[in-house]
N, C-alpha and C positions, 0 to 999 in steps of 0.2 A: 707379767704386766709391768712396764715402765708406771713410775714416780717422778714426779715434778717437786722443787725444791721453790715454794716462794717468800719471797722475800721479809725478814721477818720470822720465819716459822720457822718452826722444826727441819731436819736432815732431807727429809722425803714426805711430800703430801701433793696428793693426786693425781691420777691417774695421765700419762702422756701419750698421745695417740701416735705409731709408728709411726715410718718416716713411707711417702707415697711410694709406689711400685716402681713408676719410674726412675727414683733415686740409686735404686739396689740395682736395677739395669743397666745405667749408665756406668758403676764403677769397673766391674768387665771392661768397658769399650774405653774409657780413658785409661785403664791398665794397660791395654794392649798397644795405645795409640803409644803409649811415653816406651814401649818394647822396641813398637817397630821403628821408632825417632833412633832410637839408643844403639841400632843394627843394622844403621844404612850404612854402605861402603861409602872408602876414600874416594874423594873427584879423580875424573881419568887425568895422565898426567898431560901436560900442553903439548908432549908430543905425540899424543894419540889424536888430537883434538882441534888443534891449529892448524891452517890449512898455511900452504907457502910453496916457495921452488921445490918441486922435487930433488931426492936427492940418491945417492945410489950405495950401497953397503959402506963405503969409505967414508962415509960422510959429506963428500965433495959434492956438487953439483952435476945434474947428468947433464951429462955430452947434450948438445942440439945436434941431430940428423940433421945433414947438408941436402936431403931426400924428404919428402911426404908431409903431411902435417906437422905443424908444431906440437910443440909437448905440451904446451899449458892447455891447446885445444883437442886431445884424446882425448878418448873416452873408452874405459874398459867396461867387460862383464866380469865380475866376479860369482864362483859360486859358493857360496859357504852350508856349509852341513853340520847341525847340534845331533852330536853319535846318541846323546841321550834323548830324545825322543823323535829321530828320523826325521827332520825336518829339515827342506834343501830349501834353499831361497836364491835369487840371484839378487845382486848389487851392482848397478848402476854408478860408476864413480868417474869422475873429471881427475887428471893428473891435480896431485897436491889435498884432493879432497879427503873426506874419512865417514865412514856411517859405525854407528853402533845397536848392535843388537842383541838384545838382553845381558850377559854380562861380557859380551866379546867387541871388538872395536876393529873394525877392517879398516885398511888405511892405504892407498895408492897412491904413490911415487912418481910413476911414469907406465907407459906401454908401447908397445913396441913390436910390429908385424912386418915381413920378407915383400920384398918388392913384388910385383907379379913377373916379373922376368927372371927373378933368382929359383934355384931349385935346388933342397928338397924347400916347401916353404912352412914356416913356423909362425907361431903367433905368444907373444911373452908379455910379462910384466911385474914389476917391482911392486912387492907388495909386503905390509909390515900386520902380521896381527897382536892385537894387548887382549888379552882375555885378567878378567877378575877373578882371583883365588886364591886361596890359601894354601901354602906350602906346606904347611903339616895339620892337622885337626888344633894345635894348639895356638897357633897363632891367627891374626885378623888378616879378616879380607884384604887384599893388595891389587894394584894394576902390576903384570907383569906382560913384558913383550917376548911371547913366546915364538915369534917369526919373524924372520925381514929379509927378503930377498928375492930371487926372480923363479918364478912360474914359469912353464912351458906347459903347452896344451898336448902340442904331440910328443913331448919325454916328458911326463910329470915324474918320473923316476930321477930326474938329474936333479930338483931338491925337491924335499917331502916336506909337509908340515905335519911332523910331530907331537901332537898333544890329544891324548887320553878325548876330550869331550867335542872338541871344534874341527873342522879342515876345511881348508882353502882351492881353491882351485884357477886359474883362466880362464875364462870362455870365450870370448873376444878384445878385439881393439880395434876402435874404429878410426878410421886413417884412410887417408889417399893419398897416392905419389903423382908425380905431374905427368899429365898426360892419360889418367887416368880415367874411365867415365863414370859416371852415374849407371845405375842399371836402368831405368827410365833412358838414357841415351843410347844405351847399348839395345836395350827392346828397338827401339825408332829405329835407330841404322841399321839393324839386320831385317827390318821389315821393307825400308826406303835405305838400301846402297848409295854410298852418294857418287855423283855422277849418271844415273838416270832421273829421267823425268819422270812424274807422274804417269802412270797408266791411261791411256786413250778411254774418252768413254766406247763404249761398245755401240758401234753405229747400227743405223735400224734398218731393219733388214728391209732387202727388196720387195716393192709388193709385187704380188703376180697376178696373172693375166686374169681377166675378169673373165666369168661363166659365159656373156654374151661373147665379147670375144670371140674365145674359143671355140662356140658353137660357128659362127660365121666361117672362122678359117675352115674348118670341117667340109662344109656345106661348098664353099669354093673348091676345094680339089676335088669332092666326086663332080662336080659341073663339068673339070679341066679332065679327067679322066674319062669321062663318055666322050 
């Protein structure tokens, strides 16, 4: 039993009533809260996270194609995969843009698909990934850029993204070259070839001879044949 000390008297005199239930439950949760403040990671660095001209492994600026879409208006698929619990997503990225998710940071450059008259035809793209981690059990959390450079869909073998937890992939690039059509244009002109017209309605059929008719003509040639 607590003692209360007042004022005037002796060391200790009378009894102090604990502290309420709520009290003792709260210090858990503000323990825990000043933990997880104490254990967030460093911010991503501004070149995971700025968006701007793409740019291409030398640092330089990429090429503009004198062909297809401009570059600041691609748009790739990217697919990413966490090895640690089997999870594939696709990302949605604009040249120069960047997503992040949970501690990896996808980041596109540029993209870049074969014309339709070139063969064999491929579909690429410059792509930079940051993943957050720590280099040895001793040291703290870090952005490092464990990727940057060009995907291919059909040789994903000509550069791999090497890292233990994350992988990257192409899936598309959306882009047109001139003269190219919409599938909605392409449906129309192979239904309607241009240079024919419209299909004739279908004319209505002849009517044929009424029952009277027919009986009269009958009736006439056995007349003409007695």
């Amino acid at each position: 039993m607590l003692w209360r000390q007042s004022p005037g008297e002796g060391p200790l005199s009378g009894p102090v009533a604990p502290p309420p239930w709520w009290v003792a439950a709260l210090v858990p949760v503000v323990f825990l809260a000043g933990c997880e403040k104490g254990s967030e990671g460093p911010p991503p660095p501004p070149e995971a996270t700025q968006s701007g001209p793409a740019v291409d492994a030398t640092g330089g600026a990429v090429t503009e194609s004198a062909f297809g879409t401009p570059v600041k208006d691609r748009v790739a698929t990217i697919g990413l995969l966490n090895k640690r619990n089997n999870i594939t997503q696709d990302i949605v990225l604009k040249s120069g843009e960047s997503r992040r998710v949970g501690n990896a940071i996808v980041k596109l450059a540029t993209c870049e698909k074969t014309a339709p008259w070139e063969s064999p035809s491929e579909t690429g793209a410059f792509v930079q990934l940051f993943v957050e981690e720590r280099a040895t059990t001793a040291e703290k959390l870090s952005w490092r850029k464990v990727f940057s450079g060009w995907l291919f869909r059909n040789a994903p073998a000509l550069n791999v993204v090497e890292h233990p937890v994350y992988d990257v992939w192409v899936k598309d690039c959306a882009m047109t070259f001139p003269g190219e059509e919409t599938p909605r244009d392409s449906a129309r002109s192979a239904a309607n070839p241009a240079g024919t017209a419209n299909p004739p309605a279908a004319s209505a059929a002849a009517p044929g001879p009424s029952p009277t008719a027919s009986a009269s003509a009958r009736a006439a040639d056995s007349s003409s044949a007695e």
